[in-house]
N, C-alpha and C positions, 0 to 999 in steps of 0.2 A: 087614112093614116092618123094615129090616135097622138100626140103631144104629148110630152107629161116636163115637166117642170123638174131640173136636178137643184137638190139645195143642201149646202153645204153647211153649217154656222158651227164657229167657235163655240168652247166650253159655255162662254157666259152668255149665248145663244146669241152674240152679233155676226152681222154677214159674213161669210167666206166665198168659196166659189158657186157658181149658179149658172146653170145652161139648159139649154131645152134641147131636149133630146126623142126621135121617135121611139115609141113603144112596141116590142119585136114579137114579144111571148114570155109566157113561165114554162119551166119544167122542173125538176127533182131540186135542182141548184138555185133558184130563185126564177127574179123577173131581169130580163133580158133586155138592153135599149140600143140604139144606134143612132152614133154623132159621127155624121158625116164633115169629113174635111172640112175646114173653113165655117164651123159650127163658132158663135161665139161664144165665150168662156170670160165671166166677168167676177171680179171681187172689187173690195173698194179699194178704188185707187189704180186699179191693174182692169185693162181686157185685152184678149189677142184672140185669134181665130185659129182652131185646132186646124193640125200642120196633116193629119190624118186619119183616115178612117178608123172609126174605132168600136166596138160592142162594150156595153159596161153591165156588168153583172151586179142585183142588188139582194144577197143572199136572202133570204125568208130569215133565220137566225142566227148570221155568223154578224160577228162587229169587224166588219170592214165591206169597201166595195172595190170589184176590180173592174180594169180596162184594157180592151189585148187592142192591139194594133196593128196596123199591116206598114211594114218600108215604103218611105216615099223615095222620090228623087231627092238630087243633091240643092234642089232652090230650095226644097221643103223637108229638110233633115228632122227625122223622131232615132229619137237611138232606144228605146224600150219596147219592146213587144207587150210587155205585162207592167201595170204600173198599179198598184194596190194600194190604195187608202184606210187606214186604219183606222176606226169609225166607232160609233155605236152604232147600233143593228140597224137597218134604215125601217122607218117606219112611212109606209105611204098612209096618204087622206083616203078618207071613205070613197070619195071619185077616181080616186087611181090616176089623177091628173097630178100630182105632185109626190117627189120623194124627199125627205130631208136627214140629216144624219148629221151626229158634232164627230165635225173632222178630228182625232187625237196625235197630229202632228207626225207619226210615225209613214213612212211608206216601203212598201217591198217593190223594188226594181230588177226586172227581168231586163237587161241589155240585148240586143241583137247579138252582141258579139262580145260576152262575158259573161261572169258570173252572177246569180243572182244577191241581192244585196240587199240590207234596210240601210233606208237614207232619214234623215232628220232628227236623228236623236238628238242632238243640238237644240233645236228648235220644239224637240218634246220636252226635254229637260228646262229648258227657260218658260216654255208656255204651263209646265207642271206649278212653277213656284207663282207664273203674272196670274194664271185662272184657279190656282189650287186647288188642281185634280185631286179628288180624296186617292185613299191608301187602291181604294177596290178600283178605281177607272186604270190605275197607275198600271195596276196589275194585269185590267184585262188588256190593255194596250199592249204591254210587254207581250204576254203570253201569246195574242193574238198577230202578234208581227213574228214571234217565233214560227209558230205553227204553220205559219203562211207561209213563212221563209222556206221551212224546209217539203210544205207542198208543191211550192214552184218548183226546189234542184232537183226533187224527184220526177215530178208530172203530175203530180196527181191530180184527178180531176177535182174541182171543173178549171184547176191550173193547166192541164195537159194541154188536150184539143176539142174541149168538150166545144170551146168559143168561136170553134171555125165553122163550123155550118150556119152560126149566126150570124155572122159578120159577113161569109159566102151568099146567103140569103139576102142578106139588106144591100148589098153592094147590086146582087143580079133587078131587084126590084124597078 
C-alpha cells in the first residue's frame, strides 16, 4: 500500500491542512486516495482525526479537490457527503509520494440532507485582501466553485457516483 502525503498551503505558501492518505488509482477523472476514519488531519494550531471514511479525488486539470464520504453513527456525526476544496490544480512530485495545492478558501458542500452549497466566501473575501489574490486567482476561484456547484445539484460526474467504487474498494481491502 503506497502513502502519499496530502498538503494543503495558503496563497503566501504557509501551512494549511496536511494528511497522509492511501493511494487507490487514476482513471479519466484524476488520482484517487482513501482516508480512512480516524486519519489525522493537521494545520497549525488545529488537529482532529476524520470522523469518516472518505475517497478524495485530485483532478489531473481542474482547480479544486473533492472528498465523498460515507454516514457515520451518531458518536461520529459528518453531515456532507461531498465536501470540495477550491484549490489550484494539485500538482504531485516526481515520486508521486506527495500532493500539494493552495487551498482558495471557497468550498462546495453536498449535505446528507440538503441542498448543495458554497460555504466560505467570508473567509475568501478576507483572505482575497490579507494574501492579495491577483484579479485572474479571484476569478478562477469564483468560476470554479460555480461550476462545481452546479456539477454536484446535477450529478455530474465524477460528482454523481463515479466515487463509490473507490471508496467500496478501499473500505473491502
Amino acid at each position: 500500500m503506497t502513502m502519499v502525503r496530502v498538503r494543503y498551503t495558503k496563497y503566501d505558501g504557509g501551512a494549511h491542512w496536511a494528511l497522509d492518505a492511501r493511494l487507490l488509482g487514476e482513471d479519466d477523472a484524476g488520482t484517487w486516495v482513501f482516508m480512512p476514519r480516524g486519519t489525522v488531519q493537521v494545520r497549525p494550531g488545529v488537529s482532529f482525526e476524520a470522523a469518516a471514511d472518505a475517497v478524495g479525488l485530485f483532478p489531473h486539470d481542474q482547480p479544486w479537490v473533492a472528498w465523498f464520504s460515507t454516514p457515520v453513527d451518531a458518536l461520529r456525526p459528518i453531515s456532507h457527503q461531498t465536501y470540495v476544496d477550491v484549490s489550484t490544480v494539485p500538482v504531485w512530485t516526481a515520486d508521486g509520494r506527495e500532493v500539494t495545492m493552495v487551498d482558495l478558501d471557497l468550498d462546495v458542500i453536498a449535505p446528507f440532507d440538503g441542498e448543495p452549497f458554497v460555504d466560505d466566501e467570508d473567509e475568501f473575501a478576507e483572505h482575497r485582501v490579507r494574501y492579495g489574490y491577483p484579479d485572474d486567482v479571484v476569478a478562477l476561484a469564483e468560476r470554479s466553485a460555480e461550476d462545481v456547484l452546479a456539477a454536484v445539484r446535477t450529478g455530474a460526474e465524477p460528482f454523481g457516483s463515479a466515487w463509490r467504487p473507490w471508496l467500496d474498494g478501499a473500505l473491502a481491502r
